[in-house]
N, C-alpha and C positions, 0 to 999 in steps of 0.2 A: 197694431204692432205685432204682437208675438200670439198667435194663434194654434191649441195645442191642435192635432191629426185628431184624434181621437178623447171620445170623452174618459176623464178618470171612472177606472170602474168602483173606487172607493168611495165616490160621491154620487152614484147614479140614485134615482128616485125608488127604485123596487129592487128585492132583495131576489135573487136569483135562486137560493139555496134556504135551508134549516139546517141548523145544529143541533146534535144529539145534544139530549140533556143528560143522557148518560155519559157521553164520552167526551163529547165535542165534536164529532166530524163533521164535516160539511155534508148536507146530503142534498138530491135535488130535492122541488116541490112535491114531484109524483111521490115517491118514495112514501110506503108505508112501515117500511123496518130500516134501519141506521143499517149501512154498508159494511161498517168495520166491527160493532160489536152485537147487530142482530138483535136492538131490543126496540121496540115500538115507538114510532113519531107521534107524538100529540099533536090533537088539531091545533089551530091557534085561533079557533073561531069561539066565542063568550068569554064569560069572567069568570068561571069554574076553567078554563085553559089559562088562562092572564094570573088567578090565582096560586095557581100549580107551577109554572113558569116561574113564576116571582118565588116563590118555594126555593125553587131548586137553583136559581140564581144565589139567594140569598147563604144558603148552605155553600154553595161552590167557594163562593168570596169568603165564608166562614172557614173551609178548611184548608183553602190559599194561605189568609191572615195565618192559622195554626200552622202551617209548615213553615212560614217566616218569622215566627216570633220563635221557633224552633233551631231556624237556623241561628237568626240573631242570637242567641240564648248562650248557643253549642261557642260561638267565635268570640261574646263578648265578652266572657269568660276569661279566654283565652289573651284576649287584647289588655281588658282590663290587671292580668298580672302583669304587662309590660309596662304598663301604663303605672302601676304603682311601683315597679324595680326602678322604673327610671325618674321616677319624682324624689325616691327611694336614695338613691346614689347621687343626684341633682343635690338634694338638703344635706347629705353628709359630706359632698364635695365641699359645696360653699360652708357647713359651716367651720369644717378642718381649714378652707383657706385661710376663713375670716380668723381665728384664734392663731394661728398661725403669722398673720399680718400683723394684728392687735400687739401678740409680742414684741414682734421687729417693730411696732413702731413705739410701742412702750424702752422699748431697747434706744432706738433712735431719739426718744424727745419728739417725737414728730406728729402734730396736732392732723395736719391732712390726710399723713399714713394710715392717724387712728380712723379717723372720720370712715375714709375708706375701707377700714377691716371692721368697722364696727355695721357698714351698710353688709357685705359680705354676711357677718353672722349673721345679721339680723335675716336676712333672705333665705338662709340657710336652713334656721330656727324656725321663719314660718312658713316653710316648705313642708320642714319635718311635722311641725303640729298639723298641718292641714290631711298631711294623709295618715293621719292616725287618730286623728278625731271623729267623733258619728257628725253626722248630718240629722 
């Protein structure tokens, strides 16, 4: 059926290039120093190179993780006071409506008014306990 022109270069068998492990750039095979920041390519030949590699791999991914637990940090902060304003004004809406109804319907004689003003507080109340309780 549908046959691509060309093979993906994302899938080919052999790697055409090294990445610095200083910086990341793509460099060729020949290449004995990194293009863009000048500092030495390691063989990739034994396990004192596979050793070394795996090193610097595992720090990269280490200080990736640290600048996103970083950002997360800086925004959730930030998220989180919205996040308790509006559960905040959520529990004191409902429970002003609910005391509010509860009257009118004590006022009125009115069993379903109540039922209904008493679900209101009740939602209201355990809004308000929940973001003001520890965990």
């Amino acid at each position: 059926m549908f046959k691509p022109k060309k093979k993906s270069t994302l899938f080919r068998g052999e790697q055409n290039d090294r990445l610095c492990l200083n910086c990341g750039f793509p460099n060729r095979k020949s290449d004995s120093n990194c293009m863009y920041c000048k500092s030495s390519l390691l063989n990739e030949d034994g396990l004192v190179s596979w050793i070394r590699n795996t090193y610097y791999v595992i720090i990269w991914r280490w200080q990736l993780k640290q600048q996103r637990d970083r950002i997360v940090s800086a925004s959730g902060t930030y998220f989180a006071n919205f996040k308790f304003l509006g559960y905040f004004i959520f529990g004191i809406t409902f429970s002003m409506l609910g005391l509010y109804l509860f009257s009118e319907a004590l006022a009125d004689s009115s069993f379903s008014s109540g039922l209904i003003a008493s679900l209101f507080l009740y939602y209201g109340t355990l809004t308000l306990k929940t973001i003001f309780t520890k965990k």
